[in-house]
Rosetta silent file (secondary structure, phi, psi, omega in degrees, C-alpha in Angstrom):
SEQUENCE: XXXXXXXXXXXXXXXXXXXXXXXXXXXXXXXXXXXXXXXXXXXXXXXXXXXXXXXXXXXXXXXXXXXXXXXXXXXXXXXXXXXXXXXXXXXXXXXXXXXXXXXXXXXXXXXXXXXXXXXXXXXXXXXXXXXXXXXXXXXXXXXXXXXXXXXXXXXXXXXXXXXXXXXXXXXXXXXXXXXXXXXXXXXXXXXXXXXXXXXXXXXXXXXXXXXXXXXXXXXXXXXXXXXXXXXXXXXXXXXXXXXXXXXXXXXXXXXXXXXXXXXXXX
SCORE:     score description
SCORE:     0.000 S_00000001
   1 L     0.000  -36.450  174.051  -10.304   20.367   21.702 S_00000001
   2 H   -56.220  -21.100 -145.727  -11.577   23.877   21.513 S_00000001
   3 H  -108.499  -32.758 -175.408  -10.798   24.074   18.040 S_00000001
   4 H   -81.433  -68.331  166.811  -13.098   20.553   17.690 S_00000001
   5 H   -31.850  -77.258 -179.669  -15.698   21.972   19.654 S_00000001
   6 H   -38.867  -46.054  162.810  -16.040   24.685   17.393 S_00000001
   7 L   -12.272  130.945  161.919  -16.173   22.983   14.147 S_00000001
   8 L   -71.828   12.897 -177.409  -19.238   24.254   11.838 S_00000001
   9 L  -108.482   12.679  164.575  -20.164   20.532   11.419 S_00000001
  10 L    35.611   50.374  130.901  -21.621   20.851   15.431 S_00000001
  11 L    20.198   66.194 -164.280  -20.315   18.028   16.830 S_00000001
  12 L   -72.082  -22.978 -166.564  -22.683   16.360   19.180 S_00000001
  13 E  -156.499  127.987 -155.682  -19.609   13.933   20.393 S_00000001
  14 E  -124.655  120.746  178.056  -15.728   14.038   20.211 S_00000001
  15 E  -121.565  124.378 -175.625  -13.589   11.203   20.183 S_00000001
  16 E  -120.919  156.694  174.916   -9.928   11.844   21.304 S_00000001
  17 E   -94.969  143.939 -175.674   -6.827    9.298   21.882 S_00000001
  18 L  -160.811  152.341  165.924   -4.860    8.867   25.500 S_00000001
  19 L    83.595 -147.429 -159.842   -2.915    6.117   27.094 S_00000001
  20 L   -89.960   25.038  115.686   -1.535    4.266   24.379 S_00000001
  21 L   -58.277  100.284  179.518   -3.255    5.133   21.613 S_00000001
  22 L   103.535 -126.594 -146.041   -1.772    7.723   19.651 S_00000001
  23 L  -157.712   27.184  159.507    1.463    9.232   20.939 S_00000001
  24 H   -39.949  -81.626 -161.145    0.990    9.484   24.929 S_00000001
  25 H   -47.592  -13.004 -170.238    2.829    7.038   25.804 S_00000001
  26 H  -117.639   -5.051  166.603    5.859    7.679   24.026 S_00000001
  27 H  -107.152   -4.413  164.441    6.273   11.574   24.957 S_00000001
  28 L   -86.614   92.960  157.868    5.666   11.293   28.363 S_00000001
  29 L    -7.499  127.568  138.335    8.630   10.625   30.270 S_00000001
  30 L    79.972   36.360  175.644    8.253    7.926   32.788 S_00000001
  31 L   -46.937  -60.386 -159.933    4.721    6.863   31.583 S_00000001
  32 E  -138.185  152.471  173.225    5.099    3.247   31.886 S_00000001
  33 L   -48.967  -56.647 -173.531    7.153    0.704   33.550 S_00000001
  34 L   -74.554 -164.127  178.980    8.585   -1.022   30.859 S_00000001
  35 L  -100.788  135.276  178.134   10.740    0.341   27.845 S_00000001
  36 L   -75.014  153.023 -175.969    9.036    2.242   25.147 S_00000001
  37 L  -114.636  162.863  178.212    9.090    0.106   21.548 S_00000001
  38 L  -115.142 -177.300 -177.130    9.168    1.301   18.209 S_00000001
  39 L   122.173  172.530 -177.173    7.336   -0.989   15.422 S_00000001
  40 L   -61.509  167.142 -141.043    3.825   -0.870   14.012 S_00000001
  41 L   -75.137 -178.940 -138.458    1.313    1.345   15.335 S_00000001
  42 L    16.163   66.444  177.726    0.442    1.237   19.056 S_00000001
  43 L   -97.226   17.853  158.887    3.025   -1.145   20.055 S_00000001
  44 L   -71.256  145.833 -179.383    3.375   -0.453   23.757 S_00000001
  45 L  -173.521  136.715 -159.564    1.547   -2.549   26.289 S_00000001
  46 E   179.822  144.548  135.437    2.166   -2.558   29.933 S_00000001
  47 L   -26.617  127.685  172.732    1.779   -1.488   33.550 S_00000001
  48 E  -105.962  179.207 -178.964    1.810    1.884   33.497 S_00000001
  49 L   -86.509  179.698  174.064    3.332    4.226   36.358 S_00000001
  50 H   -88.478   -2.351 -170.422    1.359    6.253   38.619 S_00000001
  51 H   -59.259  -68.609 -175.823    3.141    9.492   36.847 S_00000001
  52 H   -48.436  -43.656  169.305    1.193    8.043   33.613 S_00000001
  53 H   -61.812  -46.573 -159.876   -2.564    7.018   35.143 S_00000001
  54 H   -78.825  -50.725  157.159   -2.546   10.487   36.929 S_00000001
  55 H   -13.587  -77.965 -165.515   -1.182   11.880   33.037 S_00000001
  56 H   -29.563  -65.665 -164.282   -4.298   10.058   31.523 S_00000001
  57 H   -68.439  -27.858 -167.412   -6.707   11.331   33.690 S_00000001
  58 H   -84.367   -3.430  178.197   -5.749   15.352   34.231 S_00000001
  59 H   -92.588  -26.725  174.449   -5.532   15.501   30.130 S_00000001
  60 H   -62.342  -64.038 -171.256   -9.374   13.650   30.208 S_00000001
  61 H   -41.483  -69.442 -178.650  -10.170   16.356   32.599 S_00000001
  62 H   -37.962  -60.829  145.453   -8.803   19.086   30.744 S_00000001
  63 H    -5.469  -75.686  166.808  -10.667   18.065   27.909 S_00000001
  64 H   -63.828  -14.382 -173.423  -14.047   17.814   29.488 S_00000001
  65 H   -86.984  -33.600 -171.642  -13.291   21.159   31.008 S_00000001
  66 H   -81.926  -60.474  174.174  -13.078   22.820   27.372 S_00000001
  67 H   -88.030    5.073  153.610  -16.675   20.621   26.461 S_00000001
  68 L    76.682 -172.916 -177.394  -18.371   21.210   29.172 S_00000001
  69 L  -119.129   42.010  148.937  -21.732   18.802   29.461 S_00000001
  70 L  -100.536  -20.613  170.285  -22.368   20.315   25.489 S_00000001
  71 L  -132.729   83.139 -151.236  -20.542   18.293   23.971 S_00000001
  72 E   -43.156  160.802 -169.059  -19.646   14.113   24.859 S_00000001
  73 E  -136.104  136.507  163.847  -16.505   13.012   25.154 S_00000001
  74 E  -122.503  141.956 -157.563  -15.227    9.426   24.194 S_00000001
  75 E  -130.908  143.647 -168.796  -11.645    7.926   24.536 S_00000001
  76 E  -120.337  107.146 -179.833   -9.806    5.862   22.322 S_00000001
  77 L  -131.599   45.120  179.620   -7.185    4.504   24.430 S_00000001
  78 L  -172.623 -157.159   24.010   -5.363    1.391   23.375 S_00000001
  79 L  -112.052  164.444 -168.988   -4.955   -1.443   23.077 S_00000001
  80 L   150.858  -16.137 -167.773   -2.030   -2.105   25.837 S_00000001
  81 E   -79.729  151.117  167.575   -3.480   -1.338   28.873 S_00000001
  82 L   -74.165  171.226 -172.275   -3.381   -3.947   31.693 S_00000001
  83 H   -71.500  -34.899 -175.954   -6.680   -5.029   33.338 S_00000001
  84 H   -84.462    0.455 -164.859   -5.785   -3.436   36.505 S_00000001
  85 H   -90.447  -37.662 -170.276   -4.345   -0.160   35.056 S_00000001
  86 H   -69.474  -28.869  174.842   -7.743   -0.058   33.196 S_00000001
  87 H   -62.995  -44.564  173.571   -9.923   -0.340   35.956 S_00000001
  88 H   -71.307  -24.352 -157.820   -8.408    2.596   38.104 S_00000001
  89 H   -89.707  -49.447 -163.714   -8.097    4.604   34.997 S_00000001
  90 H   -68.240  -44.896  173.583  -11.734    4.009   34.310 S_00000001
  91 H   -50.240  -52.723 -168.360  -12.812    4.615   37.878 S_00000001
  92 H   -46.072  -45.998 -172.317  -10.902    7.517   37.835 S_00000001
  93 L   -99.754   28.255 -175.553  -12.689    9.376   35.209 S_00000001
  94 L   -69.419  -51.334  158.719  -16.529    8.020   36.131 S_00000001
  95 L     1.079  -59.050 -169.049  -17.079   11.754   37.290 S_00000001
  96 L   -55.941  -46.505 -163.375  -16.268   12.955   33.898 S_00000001
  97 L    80.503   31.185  160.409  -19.299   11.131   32.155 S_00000001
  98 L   -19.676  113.662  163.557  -17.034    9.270   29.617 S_00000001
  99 L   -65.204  -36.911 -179.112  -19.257    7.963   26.590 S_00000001
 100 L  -168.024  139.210  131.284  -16.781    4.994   26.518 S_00000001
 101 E   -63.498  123.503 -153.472  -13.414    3.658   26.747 S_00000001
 102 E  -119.178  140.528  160.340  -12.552    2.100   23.364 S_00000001
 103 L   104.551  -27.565 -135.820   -9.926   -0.350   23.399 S_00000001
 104 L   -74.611  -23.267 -160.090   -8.098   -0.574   26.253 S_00000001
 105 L  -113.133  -28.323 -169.281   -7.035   -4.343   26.257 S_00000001
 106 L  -148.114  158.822  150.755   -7.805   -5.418   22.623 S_00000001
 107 L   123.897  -59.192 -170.031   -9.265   -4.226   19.301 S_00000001
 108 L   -53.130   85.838 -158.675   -6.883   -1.761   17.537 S_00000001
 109 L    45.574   49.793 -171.274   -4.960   -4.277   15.201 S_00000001
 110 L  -137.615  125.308  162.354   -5.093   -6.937   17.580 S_00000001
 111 L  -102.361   66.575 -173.169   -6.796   -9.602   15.719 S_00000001
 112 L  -165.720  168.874 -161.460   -8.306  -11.639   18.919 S_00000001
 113 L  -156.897  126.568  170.248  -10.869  -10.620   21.637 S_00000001
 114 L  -105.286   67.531 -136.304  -10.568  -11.155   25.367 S_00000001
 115 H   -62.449  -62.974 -170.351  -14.076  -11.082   26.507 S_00000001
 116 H   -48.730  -78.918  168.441  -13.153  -12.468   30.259 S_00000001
 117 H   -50.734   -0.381  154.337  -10.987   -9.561   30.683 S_00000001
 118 H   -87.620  -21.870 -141.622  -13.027   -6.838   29.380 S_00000001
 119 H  -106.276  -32.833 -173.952  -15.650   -8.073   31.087 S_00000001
 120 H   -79.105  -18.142  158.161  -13.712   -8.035   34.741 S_00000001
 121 H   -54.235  -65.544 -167.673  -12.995   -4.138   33.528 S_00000001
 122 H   -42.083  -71.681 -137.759  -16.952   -3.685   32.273 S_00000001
 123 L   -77.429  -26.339 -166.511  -18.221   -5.002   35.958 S_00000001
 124 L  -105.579   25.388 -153.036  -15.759   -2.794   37.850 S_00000001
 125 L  -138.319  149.205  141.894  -16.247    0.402   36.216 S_00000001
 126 L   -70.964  -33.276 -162.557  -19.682    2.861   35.402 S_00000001
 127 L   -51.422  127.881 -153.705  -17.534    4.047   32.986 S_00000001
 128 L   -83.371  107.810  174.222  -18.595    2.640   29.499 S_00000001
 129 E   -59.921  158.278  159.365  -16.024   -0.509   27.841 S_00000001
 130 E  -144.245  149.840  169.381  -15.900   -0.379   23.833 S_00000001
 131 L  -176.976 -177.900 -168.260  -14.425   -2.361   21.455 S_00000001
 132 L    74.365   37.904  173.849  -14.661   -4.450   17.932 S_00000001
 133 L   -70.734  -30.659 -159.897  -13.565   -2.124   14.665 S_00000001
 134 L  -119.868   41.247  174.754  -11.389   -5.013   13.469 S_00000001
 135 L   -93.467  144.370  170.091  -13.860   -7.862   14.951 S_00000001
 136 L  -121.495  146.806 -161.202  -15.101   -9.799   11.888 S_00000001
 137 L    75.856  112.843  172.204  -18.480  -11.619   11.616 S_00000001
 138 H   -19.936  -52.840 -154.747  -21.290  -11.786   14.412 S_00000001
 139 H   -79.096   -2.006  131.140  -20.772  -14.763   15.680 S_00000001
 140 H   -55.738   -5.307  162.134  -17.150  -13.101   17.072 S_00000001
 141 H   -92.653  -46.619  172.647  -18.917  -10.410   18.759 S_00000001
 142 H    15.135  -90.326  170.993  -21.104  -13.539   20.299 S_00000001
 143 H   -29.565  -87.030  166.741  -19.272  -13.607   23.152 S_00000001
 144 H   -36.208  -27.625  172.543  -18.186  -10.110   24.141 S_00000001
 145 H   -78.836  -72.971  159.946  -22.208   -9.843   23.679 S_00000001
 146 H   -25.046  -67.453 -161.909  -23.958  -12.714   25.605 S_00000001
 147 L   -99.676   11.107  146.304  -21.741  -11.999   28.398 S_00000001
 148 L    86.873   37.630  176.954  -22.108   -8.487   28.697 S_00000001
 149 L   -61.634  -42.674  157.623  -18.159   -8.038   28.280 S_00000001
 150 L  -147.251  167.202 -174.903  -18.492   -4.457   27.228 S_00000001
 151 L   -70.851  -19.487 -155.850  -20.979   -1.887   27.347 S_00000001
 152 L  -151.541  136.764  172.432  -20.858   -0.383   23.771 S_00000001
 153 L  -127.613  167.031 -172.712  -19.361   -2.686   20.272 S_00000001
 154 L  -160.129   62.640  162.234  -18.601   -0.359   17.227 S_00000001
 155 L   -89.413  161.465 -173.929  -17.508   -2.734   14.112 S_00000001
 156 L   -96.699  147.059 -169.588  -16.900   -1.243   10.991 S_00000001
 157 L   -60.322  -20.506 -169.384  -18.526   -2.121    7.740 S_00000001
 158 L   -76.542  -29.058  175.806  -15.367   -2.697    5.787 S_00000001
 159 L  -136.268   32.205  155.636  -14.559   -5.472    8.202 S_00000001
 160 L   -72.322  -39.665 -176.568  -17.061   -6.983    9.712 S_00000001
 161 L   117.835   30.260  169.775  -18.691   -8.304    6.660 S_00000001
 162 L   108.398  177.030 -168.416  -20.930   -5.337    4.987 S_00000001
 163 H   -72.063  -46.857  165.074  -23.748   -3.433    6.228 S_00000001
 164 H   -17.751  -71.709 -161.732  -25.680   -6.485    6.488 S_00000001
 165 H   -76.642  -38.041 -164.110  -23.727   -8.621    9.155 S_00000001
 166 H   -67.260  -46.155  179.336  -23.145   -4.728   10.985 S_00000001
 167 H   -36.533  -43.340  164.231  -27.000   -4.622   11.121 S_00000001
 168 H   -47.001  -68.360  141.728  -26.994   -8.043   12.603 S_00000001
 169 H    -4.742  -78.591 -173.371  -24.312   -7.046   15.081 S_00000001
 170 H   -89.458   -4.204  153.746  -26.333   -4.361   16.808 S_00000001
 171 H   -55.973  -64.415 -174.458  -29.935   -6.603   16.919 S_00000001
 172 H   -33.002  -55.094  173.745  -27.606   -9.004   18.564 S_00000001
 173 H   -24.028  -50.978 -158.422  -26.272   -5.501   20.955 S_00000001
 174 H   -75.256  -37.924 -160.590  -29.490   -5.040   21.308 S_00000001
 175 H   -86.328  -38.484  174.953  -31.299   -8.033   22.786 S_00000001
 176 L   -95.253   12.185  173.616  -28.332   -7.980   25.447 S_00000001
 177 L    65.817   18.508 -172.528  -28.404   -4.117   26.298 S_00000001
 178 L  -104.617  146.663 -166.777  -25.293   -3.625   24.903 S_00000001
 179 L   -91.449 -141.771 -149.385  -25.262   -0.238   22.961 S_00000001
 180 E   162.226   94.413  175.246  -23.486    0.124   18.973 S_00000001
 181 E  -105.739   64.953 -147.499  -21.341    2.588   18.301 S_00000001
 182 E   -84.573  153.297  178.305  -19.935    1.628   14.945 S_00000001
 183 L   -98.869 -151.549 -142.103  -16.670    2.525   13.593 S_00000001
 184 L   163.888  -21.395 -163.206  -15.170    4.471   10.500 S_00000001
 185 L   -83.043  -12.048  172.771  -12.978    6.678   10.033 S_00000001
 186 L  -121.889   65.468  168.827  -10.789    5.254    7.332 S_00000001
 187 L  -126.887  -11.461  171.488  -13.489    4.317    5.105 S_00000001
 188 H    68.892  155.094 -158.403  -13.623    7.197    2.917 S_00000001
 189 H   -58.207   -8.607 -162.706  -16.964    9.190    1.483 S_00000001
 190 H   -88.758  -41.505  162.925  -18.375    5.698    0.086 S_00000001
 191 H   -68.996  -28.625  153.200  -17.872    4.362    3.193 S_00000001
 192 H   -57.152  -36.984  167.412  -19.735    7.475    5.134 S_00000001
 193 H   -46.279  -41.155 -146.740  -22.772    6.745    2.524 S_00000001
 194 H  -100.029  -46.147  172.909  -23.112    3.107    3.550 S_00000001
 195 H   -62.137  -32.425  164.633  -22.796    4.240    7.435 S_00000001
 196 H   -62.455  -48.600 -172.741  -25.462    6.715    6.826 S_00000001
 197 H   -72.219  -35.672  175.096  -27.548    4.570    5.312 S_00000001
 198 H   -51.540  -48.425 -140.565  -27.108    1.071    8.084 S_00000001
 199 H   -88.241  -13.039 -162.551  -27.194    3.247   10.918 S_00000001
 200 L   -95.281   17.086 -169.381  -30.535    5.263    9.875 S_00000001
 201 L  -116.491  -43.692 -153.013  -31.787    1.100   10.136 S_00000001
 202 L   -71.215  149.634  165.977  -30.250    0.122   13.856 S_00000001
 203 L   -61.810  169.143  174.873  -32.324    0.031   16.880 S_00000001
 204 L   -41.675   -5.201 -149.848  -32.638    2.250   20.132 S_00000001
 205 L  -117.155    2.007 -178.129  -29.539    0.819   21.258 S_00000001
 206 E   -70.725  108.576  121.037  -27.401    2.936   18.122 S_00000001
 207 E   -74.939  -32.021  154.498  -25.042    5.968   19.233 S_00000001
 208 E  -165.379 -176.261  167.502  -23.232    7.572   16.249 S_00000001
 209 E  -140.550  164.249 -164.559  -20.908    6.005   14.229 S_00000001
 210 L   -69.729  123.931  138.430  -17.181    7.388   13.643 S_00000001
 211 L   -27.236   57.659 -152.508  -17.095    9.918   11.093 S_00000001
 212 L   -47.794  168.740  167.840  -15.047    9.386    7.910 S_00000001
 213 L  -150.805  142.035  171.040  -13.030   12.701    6.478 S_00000001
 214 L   -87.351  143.438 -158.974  -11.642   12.236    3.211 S_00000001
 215 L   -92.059    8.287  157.338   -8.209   12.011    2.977 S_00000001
 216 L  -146.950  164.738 -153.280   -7.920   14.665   -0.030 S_00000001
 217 L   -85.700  -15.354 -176.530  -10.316   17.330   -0.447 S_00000001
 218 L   -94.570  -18.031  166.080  -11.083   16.089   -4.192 S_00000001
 219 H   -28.071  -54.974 -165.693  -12.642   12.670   -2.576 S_00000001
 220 H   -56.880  -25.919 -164.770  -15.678   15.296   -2.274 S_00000001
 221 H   -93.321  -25.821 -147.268  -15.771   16.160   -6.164 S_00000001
 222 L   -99.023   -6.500 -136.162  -15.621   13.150   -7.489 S_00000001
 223 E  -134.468  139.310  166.815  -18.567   11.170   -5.510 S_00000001
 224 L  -157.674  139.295 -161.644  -22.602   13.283   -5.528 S_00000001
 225 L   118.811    6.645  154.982  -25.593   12.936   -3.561 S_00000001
 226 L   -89.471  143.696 -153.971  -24.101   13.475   -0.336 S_00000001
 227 L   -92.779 -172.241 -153.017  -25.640   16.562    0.962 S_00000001
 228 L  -124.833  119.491  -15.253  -23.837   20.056    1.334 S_00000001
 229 L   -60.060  169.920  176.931  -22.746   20.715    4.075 S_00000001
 230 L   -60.521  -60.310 -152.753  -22.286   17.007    4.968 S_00000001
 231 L  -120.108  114.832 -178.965  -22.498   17.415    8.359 S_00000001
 232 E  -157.969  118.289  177.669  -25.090   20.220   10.178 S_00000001
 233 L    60.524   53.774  157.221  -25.892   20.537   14.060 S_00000001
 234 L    89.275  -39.834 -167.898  -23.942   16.537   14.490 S_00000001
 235 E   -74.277  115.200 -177.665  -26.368   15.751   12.642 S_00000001
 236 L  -123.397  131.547  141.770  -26.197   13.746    7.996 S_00000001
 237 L    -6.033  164.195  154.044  -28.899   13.842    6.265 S_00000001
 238 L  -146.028  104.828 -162.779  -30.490   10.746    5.142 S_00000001
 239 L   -63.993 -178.624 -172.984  -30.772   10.818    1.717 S_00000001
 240 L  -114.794  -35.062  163.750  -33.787    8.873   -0.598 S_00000001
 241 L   -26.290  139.343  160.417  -31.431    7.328   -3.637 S_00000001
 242 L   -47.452  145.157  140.863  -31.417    3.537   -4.509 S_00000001
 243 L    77.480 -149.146 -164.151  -28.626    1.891   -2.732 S_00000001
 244 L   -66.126  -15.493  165.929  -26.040    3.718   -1.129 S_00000001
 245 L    99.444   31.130 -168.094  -27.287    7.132   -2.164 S_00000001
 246 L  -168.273  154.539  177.784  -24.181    8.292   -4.015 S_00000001
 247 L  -147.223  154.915  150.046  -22.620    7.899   -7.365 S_00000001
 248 E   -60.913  122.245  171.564  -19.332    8.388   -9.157 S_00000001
 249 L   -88.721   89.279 -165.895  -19.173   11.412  -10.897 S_00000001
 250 H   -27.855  -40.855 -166.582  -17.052    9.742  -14.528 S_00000001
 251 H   -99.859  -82.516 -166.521  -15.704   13.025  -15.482 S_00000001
 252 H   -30.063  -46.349 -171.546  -14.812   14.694  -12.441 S_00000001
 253 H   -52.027  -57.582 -147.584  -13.672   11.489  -11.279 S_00000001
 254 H   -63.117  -40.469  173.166  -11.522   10.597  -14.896 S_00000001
 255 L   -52.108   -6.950  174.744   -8.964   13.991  -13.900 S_00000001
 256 L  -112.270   -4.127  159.400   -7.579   11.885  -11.017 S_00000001
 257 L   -48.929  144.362  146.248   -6.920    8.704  -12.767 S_00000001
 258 L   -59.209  147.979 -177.709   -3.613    7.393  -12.682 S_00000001
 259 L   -72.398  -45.628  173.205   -2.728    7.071  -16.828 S_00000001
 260 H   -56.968  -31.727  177.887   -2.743    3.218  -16.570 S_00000001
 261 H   -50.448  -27.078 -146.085   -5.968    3.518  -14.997 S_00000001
 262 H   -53.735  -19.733 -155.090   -7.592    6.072  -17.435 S_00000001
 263 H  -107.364   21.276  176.827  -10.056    3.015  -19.089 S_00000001
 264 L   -72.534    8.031  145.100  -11.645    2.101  -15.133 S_00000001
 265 L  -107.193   23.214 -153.597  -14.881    3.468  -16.225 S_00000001
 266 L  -104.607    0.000    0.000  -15.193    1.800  -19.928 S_00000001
């Protein structure tokens, strides 16, 4: 976290995974009631113990103790959690100043949405609900919207249905108080262009969106007009190009073809 904190790309907000997202749950000893599973990612879901809830919370603390009230902290923690494990867990850290809990009951590969239970979390907590990277279309945030299910929705452009429909999305957010946090992170630099450009569009009710990192270092060579550094004080640019505000560069690009590939700009 320290190390995150630190980052020359100044970080205004850090989003880390606990509870059953990511790899809590399966290295703590006596986490959860049931038996840990193996299988595609997150696949635990349960009561947890109280060993595990008090876990959750003294590693959120620790956390916030490293940022301080310089840098936000938001948790990606599911989905798996039960309604009532989520609620004490949520209470538990309202102190903290949580930007959100993402997740806890749905959303992660879960392709369905349980509004009436997020929303009996959302009502019992200050603590902020999030959810909807894998929701697709508006009218499936509908719900989770209208009724004020969670506090914060964050779908992502690749599967919602384009920058359009996300744009849609957070009017909708909007009109209902619900904030729009959109998500990202496996979208690669073309998709960080297209989140720069939607999100410099969304209303007051817009907090960041998830940050893509490319997953090799030559992603960066091949794609120009994003600006250098990327990232300065938290803060991307918002470039002036047509459209997304980025092009393929053909020759830099044409050294990383595959050989069947070699004629995918002719």
């Amino acid at each position: 976290m320290a190390e995150m904190k630190a980052a020359p790309e100044g970080f205004t907000i850090i989003k880390e995974g606990v509870g059953f997202h990511g790899f809590m749950s399966q290295n703590v000893a006596g986490f959860m009631l049931g038996d840990q599973r193996t299988g595609p990612r997150h696949p635990n879901r349960g009561p947890l113990t109280e060993k595990g809830l008090k876990h959750t919370v003294r590693c959120v603390e620790a956390m916030k103790d490293v940022l301080g009230d310089e840098v936000g902290l938001a948790l990606d923690m599911g989905p798996g959690w039960t309604v009532s494990d989520a609620i004490r867990v949520m209470r538990a850290v309202e102190p903290l100043g949580i930007l959100w809990g993402e997740d806890l009951l749905t959303g992660d590969y879960v392709p369905w949405v349980h509004a009436d239970q997020y929303r009996e979390v959302t009502v019992a907590t200050t603590t902020p609900t999030h959810t909807g990277e894998q929701i697709y279309l508006r009218q499936n945030f509908q719900e989770l919207v209208e009724r004020k299910a969670v506090r914060v929705v964050g779908p992502d452009p690749m599967d919602v249905g384009g920058l359009a429909e996300l744009k849609r999305v957070a009017e909708l957010a909007d009109l209902h108080g619900v904030q729009m946090a959109p998500h990202g992170v496996l979208d690669g630099v073309l998709g960080l262009a297209a989140l720069v450009q939607v999100c410099a569009t969304l209303p007051d009710n817009f907090i960041a969106f998830e940050y893509p990192v490319a997953e090799h270092p030559w992603w960066y060579e091949i794609v120009t007009g994003l600006p250098t550094p990327i990232v300065q004080d938290g803060f991307v640019a918002v470039g002036d190009a047509p459209g997304l505000g980025v092009t393929f560069d053909e020759d830099a690009t044409r050294a990383y073809l595959r050989p069947e590939d070699q004629d995918f700009f002719d």
